[in-house]
C-alpha angles and dihedrals in degrees: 000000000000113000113221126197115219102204119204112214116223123253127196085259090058096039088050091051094260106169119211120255123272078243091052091048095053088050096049084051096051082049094050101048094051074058097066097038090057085052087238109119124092100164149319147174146168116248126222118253116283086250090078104047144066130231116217107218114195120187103155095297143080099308119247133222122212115185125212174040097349126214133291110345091236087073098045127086118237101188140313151202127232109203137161119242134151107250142358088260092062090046088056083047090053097042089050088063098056114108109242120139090202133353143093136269132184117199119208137175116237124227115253129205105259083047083081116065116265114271121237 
């Protein structure tokens, strides 16, 4: 079955260490356990804000680490899921479900092995 990331876009609030409400937590763990009882979480998880981590460029040479905070929060991730579902379709559907009172999320199907052609 395809495997498919939702992505949660930053906000300020995320960018600045907010942490979500003792009622929006109760609410993510009811979503995520119908989740799991649909057989459809992998994994997920909320990031820490960009501020405490580092980006890895590579261009030919040594590679070099910036650390953050990293542009406008509209453009950050602040944390994801990465579920099976049939389709696209039943991932919207999934991502529709999820609690958020305003936000962003971007669904995306992840590659799977016999997506790449077969070694020799």
């Amino acid at each position: 079955m395809p495997r498919f990331m939702m992505i949660v876009k930053a906000s300020e609030d995320s960018e600045a260490g907010v942490l979500p409400t003792r009622e929006m937590i109760a609410e993510m763990g009811q979503y995520n356990d119908r989740l799991v009882e649909a057989g459809a979480w992998l994994t997920g998880d909320g990031l820490r804000p960009t501020s405490d981590g580092a980006r890895v460029a590579y261009s030919g040479g040594a590679p070099v680490v910036r650390e953050g905070p990293f542009g406008p929060a509209k453009d950050q991730v602040a944390g994801f899921w990465v579920i099976r579902a049939e389709s696209m379709d039943e991932a919207l559907d999934w991502a529709r479900r999820i609690p958020f009172r305003e936000g962003e999320v971007e669904v995306r199907r992840l590659f799977e092995a016999d997506d790449f052609p077969a070694q020799p």
